[in-house]
TIMI-2910 file (N, C-alpha, C, CB; in pm, 1 decimal, decimal comma, always signed):
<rs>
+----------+----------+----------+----------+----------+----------+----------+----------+----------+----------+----------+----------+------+
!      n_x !      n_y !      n_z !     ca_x !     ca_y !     ca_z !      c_x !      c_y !      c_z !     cb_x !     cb_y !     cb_z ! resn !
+----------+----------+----------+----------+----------+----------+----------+----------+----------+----------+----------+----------+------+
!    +80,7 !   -119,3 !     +0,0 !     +0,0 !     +0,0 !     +0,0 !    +85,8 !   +126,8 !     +0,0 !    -92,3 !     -0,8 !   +119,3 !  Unk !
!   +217,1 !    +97,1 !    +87,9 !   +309,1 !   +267,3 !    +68,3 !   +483,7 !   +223,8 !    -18,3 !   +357,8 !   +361,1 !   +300,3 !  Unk !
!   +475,8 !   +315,5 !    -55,2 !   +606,5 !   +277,6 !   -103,5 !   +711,6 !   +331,2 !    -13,9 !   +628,7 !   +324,8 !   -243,4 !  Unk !
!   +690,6 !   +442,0 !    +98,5 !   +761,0 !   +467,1 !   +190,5 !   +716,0 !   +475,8 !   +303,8 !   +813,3 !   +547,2 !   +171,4 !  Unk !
!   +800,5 !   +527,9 !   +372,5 !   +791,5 !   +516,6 !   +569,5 !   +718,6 !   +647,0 !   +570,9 !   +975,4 !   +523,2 !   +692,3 !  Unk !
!   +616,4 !   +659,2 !   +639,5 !   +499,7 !   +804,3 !   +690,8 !   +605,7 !   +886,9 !   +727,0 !   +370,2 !   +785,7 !   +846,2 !  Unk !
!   +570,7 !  +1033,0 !   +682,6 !   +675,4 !  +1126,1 !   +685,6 !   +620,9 !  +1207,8 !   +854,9 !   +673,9 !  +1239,0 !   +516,3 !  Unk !
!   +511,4 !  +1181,8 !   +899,1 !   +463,9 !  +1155,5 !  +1067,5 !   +357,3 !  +1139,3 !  +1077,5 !   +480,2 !  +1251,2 !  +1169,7 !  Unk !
!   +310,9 !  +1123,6 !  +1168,4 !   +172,7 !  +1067,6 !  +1263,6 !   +124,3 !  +1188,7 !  +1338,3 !   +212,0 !   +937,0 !  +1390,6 !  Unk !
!     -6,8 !  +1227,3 !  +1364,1 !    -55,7 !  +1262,9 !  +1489,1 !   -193,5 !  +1247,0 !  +1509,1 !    -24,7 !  +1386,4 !  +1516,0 !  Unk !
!   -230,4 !  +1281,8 !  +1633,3 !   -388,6 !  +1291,0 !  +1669,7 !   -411,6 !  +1398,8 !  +1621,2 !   -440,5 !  +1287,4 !  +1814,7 !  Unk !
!   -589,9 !  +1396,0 !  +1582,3 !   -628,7 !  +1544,5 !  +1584,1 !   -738,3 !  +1494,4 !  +1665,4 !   -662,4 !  +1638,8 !  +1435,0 !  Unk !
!   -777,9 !  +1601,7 !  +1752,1 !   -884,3 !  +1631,5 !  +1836,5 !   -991,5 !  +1721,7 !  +1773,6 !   -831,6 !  +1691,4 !  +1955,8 !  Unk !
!   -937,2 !  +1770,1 !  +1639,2 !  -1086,3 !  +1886,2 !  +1611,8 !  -1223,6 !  +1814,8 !  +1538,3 !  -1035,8 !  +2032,6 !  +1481,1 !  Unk !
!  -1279,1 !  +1882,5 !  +1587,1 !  -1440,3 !  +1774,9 !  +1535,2 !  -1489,5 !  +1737,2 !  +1389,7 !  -1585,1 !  +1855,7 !  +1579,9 !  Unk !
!  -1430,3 !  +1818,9 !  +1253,2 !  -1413,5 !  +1762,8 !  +1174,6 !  -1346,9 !  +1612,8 !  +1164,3 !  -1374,6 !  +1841,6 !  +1128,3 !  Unk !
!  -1223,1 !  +1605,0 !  +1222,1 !  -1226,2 !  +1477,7 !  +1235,8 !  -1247,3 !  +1361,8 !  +1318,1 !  -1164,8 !  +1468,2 !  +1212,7 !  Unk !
!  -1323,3 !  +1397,7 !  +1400,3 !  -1398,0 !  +1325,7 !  +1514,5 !  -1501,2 !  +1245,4 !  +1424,6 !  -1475,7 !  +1435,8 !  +1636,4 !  Unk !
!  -1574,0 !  +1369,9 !  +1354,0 !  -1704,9 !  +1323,9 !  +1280,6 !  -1659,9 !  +1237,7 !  +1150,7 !  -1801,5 !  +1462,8 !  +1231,3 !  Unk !
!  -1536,5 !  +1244,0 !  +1110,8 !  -1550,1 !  +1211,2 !   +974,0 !  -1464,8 !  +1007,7 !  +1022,1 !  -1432,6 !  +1366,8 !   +837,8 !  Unk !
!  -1436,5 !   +991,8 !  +1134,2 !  -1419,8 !   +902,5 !  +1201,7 !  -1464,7 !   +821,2 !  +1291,8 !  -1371,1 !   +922,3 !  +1222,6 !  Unk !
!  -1561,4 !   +895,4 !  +1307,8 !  -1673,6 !   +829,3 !  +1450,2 !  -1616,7 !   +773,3 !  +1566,7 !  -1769,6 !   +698,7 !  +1409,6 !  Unk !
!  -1477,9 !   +879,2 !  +1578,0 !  -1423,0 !   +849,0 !  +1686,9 !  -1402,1 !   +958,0 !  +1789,4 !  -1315,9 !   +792,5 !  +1654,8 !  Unk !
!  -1389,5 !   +964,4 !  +1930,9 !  -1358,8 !  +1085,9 !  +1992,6 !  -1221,1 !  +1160,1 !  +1969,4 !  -1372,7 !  +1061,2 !  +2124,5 !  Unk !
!  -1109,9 !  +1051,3 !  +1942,9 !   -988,0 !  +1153,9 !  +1892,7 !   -944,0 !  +1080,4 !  +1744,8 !   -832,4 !  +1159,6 !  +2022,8 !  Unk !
!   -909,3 !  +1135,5 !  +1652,1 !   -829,1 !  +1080,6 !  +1497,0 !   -689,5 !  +1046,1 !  +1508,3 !   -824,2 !  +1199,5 !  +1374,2 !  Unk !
!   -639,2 !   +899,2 !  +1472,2 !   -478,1 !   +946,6 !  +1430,3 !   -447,5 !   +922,7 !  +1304,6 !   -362,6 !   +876,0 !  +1505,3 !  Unk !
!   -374,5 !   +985,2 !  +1248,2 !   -329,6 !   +972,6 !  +1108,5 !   -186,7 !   +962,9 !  +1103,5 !   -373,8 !  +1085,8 !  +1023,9 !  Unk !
!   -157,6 !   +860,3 !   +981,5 !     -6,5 !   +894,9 !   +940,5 !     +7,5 !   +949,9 !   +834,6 !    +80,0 !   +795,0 !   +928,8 !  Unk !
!    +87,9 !  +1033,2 !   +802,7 !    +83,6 !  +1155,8 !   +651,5 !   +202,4 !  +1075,8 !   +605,8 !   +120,1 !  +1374,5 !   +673,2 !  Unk !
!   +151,9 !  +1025,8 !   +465,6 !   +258,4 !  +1027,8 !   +344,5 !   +250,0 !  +1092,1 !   +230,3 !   +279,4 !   +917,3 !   +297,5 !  Unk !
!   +368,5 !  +1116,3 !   +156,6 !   +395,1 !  +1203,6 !    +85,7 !   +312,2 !  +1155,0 !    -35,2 !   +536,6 !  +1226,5 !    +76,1 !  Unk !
!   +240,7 !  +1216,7 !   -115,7 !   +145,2 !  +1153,7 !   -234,9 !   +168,3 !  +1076,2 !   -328,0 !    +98,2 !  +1227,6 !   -303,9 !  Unk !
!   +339,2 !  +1064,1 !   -365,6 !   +383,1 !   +948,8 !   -422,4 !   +406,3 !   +816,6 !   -381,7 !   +466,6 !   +972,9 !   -458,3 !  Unk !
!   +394,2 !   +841,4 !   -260,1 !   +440,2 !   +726,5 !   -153,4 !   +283,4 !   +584,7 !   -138,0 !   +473,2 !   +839,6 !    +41,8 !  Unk !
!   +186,5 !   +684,8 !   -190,8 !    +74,3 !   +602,2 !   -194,0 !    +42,5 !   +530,4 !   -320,0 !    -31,5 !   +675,8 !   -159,3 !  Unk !
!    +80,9 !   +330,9 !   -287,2 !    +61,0 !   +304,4 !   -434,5 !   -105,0 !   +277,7 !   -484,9 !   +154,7 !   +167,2 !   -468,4 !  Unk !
!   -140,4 !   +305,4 !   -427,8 !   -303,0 !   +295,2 !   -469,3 !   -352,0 !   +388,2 !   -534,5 !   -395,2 !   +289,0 !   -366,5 !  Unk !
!   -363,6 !   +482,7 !   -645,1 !   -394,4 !   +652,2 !   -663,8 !   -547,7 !   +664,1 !   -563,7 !   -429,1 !   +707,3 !   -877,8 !  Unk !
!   -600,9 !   +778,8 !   -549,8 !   -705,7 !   +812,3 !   -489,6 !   -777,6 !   +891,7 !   -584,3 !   -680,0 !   +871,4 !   -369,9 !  Unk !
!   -897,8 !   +828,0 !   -641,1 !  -1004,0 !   +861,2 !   -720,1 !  -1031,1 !  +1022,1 !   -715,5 !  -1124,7 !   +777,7 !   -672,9 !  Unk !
!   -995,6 !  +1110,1 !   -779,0 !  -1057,3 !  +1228,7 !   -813,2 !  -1193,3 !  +1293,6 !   -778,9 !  -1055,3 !  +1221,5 !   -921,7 !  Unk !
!  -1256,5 !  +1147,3 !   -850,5 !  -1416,2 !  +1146,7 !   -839,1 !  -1514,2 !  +1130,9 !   -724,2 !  -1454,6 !  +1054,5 !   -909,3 !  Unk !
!  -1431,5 !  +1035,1 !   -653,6 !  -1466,4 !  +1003,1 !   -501,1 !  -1444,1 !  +1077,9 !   -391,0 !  -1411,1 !   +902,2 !   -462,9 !  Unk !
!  -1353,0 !  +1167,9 !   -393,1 !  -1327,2 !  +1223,0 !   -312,1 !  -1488,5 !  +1376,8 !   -235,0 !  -1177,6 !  +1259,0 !   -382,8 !  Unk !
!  -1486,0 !  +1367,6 !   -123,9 !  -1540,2 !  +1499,6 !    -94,0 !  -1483,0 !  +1584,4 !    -48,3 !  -1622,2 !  +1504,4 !    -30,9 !  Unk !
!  -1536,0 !  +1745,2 !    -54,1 !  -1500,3 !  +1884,1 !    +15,6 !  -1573,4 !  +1921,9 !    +88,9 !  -1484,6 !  +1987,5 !    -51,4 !  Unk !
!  -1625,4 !  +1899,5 !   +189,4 !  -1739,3 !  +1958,2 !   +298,0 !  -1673,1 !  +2057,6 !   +335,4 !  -1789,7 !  +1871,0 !   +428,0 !  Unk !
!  -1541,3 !  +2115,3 !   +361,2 !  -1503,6 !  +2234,5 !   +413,4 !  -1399,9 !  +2244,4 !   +271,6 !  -1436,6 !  +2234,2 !   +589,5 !  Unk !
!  -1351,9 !  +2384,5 !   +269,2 !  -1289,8 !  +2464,2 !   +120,3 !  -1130,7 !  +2368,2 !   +217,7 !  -1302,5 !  +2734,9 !    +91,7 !  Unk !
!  -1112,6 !  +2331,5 !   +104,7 !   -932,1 !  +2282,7 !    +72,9 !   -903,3 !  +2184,5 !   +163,1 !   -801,3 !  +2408,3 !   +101,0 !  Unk !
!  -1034,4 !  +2082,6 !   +178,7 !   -986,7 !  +1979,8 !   +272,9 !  -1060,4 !  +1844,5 !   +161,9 !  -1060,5 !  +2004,2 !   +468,1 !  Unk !
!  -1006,8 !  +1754,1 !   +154,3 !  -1036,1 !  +1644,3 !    +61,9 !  -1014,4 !  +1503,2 !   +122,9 !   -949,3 !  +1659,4 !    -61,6 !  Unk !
!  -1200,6 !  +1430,8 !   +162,8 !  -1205,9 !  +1313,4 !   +217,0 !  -1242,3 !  +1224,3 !    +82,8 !  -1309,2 !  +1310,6 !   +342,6 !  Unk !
!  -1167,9 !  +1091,1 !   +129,8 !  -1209,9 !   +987,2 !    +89,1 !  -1286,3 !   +861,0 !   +133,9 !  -1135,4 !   +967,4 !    +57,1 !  Unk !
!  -1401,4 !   +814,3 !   +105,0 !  -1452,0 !   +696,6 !   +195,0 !  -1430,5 !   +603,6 !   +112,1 !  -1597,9 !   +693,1 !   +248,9 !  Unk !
!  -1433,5 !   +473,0 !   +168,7 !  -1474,1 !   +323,2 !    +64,2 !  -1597,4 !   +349,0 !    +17,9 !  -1486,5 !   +160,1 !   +143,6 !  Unk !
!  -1616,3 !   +302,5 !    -61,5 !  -1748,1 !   +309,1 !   -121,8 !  -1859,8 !   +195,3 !   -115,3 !  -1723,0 !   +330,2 !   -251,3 !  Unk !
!  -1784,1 !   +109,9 !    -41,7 !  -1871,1 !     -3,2 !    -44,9 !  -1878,3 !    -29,0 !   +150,3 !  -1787,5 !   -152,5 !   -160,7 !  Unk !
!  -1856,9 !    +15,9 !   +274,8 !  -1880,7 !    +30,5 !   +353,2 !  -1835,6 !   +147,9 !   +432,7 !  -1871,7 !    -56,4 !   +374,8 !  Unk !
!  -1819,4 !   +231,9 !   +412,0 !  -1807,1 !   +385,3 !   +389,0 !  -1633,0 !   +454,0 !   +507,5 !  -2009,3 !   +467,2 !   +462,6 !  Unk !
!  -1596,0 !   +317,9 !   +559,4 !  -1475,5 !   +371,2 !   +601,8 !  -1410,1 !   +470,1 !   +600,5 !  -1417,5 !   +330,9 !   +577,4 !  Unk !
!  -1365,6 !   +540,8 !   +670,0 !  -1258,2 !   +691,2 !   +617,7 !  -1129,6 !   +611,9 !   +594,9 !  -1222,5 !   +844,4 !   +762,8 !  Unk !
!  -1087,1 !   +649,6 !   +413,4 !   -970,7 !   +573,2 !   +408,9 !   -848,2 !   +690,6 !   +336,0 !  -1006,3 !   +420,2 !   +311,5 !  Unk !
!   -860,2 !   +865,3 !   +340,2 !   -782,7 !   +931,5 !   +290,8 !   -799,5 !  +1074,3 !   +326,6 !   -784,5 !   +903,3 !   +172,3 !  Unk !
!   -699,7 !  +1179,8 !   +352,1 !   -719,2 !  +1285,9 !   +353,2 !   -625,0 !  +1379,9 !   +294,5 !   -744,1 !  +1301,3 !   +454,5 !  Unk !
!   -678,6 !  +1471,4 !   +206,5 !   -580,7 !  +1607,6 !   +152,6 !   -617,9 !  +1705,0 !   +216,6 !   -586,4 !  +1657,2 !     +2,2 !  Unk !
!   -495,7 !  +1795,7 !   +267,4 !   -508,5 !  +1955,9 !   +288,9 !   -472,4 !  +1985,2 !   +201,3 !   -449,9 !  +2033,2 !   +384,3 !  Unk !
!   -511,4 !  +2104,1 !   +139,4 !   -457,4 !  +2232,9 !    +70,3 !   -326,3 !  +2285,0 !   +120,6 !   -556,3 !  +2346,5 !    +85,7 !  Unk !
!   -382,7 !  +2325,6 !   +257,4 !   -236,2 !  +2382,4 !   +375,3 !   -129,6 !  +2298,3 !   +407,4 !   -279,0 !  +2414,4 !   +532,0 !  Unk !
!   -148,1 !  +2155,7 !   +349,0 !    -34,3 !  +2050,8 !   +367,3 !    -21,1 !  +1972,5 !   +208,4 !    -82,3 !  +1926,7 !   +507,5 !  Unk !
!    +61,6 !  +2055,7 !   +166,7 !    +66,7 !  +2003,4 !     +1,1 !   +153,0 !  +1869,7 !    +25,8 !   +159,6 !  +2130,0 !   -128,7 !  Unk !
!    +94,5 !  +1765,0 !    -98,6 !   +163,9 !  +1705,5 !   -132,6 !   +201,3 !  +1594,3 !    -35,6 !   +238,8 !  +1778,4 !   -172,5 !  Unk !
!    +88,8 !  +1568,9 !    +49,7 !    +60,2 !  +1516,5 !   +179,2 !    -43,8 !  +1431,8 !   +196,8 !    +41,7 !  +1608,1 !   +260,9 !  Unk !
!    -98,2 !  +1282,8 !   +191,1 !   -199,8 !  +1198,7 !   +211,3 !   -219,2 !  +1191,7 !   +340,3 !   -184,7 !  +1080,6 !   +158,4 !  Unk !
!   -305,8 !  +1175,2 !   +388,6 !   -279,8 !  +1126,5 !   +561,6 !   -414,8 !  +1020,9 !   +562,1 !   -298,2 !  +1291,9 !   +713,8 !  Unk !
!   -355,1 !   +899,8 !   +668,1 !   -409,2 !   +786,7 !   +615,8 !   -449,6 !   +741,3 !   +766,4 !   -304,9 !   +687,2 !   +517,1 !  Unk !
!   -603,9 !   +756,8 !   +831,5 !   -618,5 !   +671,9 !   +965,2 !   -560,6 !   +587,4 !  +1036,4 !   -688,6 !   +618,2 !   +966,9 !  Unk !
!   -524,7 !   +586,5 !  +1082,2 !   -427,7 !   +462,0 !  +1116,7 !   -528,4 !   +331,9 !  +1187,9 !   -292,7 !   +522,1 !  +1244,4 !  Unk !
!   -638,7 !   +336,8 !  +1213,0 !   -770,1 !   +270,6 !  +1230,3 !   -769,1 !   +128,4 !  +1125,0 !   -900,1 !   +390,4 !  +1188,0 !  Unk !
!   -750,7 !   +233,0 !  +1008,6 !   -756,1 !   +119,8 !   +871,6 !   -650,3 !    +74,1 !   +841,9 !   -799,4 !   +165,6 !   +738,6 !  Unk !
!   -544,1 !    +70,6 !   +940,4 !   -418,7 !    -22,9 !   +834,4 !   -390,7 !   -160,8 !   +945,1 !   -217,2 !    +96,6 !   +799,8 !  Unk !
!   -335,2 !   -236,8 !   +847,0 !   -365,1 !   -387,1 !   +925,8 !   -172,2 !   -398,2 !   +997,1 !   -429,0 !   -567,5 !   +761,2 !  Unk !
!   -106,6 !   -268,2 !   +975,8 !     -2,4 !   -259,3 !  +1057,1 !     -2,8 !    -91,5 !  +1145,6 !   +131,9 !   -291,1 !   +953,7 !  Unk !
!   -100,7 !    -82,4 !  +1219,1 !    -77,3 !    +14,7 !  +1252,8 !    -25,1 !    +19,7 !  +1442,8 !   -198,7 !    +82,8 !  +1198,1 !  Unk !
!    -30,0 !   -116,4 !  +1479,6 !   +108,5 !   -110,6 !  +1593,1 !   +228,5 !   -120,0 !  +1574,8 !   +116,6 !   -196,3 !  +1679,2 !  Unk !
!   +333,2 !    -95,2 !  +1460,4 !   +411,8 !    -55,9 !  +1390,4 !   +472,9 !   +110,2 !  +1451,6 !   +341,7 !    -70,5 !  +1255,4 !  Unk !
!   +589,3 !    +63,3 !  +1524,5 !   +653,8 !   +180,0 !  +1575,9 !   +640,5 !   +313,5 !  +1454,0 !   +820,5 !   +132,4 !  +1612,0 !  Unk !
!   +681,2 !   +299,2 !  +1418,9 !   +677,2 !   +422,0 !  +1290,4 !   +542,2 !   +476,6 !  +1260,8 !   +728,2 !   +361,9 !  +1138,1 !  Unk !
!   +440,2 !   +441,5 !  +1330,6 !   +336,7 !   +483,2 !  +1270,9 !   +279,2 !   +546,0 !  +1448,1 !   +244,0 !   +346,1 !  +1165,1 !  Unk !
!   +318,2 !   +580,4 !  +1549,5 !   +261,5 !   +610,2 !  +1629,8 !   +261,3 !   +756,9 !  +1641,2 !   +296,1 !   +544,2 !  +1717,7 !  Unk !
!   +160,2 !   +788,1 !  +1682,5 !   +133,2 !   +943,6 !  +1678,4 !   +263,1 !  +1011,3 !  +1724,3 !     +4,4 !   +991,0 !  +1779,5 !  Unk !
!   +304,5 !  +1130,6 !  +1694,6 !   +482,5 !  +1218,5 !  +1758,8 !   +356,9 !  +1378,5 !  +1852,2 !   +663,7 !  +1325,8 !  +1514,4 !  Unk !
!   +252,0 !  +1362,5 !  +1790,9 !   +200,5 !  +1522,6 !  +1829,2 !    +54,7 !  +1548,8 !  +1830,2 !   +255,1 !  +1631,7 !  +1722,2 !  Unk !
!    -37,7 !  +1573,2 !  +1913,1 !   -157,9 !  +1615,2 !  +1926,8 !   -192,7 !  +1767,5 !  +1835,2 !   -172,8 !  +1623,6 !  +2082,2 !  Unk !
!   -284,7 !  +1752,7 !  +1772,2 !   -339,2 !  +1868,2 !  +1724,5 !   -446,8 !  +1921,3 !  +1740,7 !   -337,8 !  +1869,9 !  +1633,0 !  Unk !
!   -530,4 !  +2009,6 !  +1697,3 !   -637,5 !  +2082,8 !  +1748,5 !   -660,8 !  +2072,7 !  +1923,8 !   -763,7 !  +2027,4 !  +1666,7 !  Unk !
!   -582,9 !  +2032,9 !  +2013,9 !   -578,7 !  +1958,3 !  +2115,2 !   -680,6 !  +2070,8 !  +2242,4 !   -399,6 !  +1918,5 !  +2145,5 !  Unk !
!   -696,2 !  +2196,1 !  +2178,5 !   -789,5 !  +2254,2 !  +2267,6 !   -960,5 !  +2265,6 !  +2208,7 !   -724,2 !  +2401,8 !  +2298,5 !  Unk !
!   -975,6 !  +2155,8 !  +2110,5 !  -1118,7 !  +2088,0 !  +2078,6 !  -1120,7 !  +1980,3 !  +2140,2 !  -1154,6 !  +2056,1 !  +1938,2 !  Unk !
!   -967,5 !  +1880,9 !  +2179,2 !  -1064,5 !  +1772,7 !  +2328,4 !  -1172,3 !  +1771,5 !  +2359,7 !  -1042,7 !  +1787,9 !  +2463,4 !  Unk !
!  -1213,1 !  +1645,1 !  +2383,3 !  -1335,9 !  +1639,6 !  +2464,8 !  -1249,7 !  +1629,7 !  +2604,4 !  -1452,5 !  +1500,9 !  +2425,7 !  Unk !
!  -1352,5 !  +1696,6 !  +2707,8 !  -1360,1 !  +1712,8 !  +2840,8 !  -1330,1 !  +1626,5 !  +2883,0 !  -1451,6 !  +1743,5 !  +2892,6 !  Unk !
!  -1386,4 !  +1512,4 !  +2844,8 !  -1368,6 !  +1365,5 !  +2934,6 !  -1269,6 !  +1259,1 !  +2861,5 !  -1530,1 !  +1280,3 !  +2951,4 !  Unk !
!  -1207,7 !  +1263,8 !  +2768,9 !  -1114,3 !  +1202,1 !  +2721,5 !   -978,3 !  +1259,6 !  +2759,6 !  -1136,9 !  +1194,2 !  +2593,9 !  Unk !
!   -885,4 !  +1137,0 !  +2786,1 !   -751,2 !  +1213,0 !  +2896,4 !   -681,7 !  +1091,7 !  +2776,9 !   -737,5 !  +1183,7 !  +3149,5 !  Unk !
!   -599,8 !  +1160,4 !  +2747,8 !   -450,5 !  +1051,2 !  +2654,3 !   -334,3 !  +1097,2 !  +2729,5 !   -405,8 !  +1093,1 !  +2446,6 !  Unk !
!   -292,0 !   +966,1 !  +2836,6 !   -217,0 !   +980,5 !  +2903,2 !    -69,1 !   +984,1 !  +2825,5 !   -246,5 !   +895,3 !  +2993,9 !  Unk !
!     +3,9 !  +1108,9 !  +2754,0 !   +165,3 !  +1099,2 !  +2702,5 !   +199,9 !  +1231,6 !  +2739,0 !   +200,6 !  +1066,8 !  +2526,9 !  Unk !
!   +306,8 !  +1227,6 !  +2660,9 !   +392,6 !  +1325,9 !  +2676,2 !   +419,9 !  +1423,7 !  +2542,9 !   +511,8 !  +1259,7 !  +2723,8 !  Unk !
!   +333,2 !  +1370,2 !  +2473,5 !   +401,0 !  +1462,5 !  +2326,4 !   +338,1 !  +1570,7 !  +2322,2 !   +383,0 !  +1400,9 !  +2168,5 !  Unk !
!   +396,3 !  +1654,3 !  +2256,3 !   +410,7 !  +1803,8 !  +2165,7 !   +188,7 !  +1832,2 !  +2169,0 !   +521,0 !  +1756,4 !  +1916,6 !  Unk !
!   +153,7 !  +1940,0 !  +2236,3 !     -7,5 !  +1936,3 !  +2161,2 !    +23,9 !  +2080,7 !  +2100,3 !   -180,6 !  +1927,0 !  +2286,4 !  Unk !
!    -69,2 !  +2088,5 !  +1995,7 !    -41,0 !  +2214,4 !  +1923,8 !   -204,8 !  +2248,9 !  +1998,8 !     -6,0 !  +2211,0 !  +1716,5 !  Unk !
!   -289,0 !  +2382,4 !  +2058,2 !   -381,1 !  +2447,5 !  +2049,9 !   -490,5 !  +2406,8 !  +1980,7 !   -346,1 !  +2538,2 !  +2019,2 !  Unk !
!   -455,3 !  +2478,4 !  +1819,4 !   -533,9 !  +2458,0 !  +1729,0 !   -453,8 !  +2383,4 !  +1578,6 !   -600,5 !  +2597,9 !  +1715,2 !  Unk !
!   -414,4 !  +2422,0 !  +1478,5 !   -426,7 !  +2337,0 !  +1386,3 !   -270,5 !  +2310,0 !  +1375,2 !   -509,1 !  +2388,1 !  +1260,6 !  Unk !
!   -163,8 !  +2203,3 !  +1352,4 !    -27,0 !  +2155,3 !  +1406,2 !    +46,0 !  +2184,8 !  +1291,1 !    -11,8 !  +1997,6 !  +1455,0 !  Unk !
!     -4,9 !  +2264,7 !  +1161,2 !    +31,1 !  +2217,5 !  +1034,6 !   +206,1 !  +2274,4 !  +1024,0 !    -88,1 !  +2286,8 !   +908,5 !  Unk !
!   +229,9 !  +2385,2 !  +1095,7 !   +367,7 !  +2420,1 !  +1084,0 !   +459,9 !  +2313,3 !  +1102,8 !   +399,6 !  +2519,0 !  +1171,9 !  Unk !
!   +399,2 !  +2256,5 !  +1221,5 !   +472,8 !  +2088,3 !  +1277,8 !   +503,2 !  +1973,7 !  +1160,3 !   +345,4 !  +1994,4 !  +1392,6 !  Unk !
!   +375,6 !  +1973,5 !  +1093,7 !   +340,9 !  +1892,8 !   +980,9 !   +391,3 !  +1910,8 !   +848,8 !   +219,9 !  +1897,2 !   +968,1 !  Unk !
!   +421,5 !  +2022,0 !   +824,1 !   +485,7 !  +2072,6 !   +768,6 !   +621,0 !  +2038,9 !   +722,2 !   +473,7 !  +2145,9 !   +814,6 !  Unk !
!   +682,5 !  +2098,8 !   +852,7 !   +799,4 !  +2075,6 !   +884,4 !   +879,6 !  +1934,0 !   +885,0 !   +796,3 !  +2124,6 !   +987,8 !  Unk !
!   +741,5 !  +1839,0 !   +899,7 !   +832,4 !  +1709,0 !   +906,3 !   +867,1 !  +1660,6 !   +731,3 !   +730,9 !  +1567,3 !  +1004,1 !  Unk !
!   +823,2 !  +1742,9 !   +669,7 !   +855,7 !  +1724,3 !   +542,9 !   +963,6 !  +1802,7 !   +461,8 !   +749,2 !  +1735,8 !   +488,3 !  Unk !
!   +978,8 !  +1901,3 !   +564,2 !  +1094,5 !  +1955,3 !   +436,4 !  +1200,2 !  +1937,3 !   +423,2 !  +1120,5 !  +2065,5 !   +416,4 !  Unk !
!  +1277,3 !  +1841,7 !   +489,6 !  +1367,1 !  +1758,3 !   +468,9 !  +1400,0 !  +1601,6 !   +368,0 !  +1370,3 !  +1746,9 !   +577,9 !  Unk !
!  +1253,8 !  +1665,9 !   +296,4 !  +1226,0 !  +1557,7 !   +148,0 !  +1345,7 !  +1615,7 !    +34,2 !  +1023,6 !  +1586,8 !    +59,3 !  Unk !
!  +1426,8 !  +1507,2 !    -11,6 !  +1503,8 !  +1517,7 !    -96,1 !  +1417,9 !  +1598,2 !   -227,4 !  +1562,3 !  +1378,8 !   -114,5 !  Unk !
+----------+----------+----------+----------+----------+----------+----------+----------+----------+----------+----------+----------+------+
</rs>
């Protein structure tokens, strides 16, 4: 499914992706768009918010893809849906939107939370792409 190692991982806590996961917190691992050997349908994809691009299965509606605009050149892939996702390399490095938490959910670590949206973080873990 990748042709390389996730360029990083994190949670997001903001409710877009709560909802688009049916989970109380999201984790994703972001790979770089070549790195995904599967292409991601054009056609399939939705925009419910400007410059954000979901993908579901189509045949039991899974969340199986996401594009930012603000994170070019960047897939980020649930980590819910991959059949290696206790795989050191794939564990979250950083909390995001982390002041949309829910109240009653506590993730006991130590990593990095960004406020609101982590993308400088996210960013950053990429520009050290050859």
């Amino acid at each position: 499914m990748f042709r390389a190692p996730p360029t990083t991982s994190s949670y997001c806590h903001c409710v877009d992706c709560r909802r688009w996961t049916g989970a109380p917190l999201a984790a994703f691992a972001a790979f770089y768009d070549d790195a995904i050997a599967t292409p991601l349908p054009a056609q399939k994809a939705t925009c419910v918010n400007p410059g954000v691009w979901r993908w579901n299965c189509t045949d039991c509606g899974s969340p199986l893809a996401a594009r930012f605009d603000y994170l070019p050149g960047q897939t980020y892939i649930p980590l819910g849906i991959l059949d290696q996702a206790q795989a050191t390399e794939l564990a979250p490095r950083l909390h995001s939107h982390a002041d949309s938490a829910l109240p009653w959910l506590h993730v006991a670590d130590d990593l990095p939370r960004a406020g609101s949206s982590a993308r400088d973080r996210l960013n950053a873990a990429t520009d050290d792409r050859d």
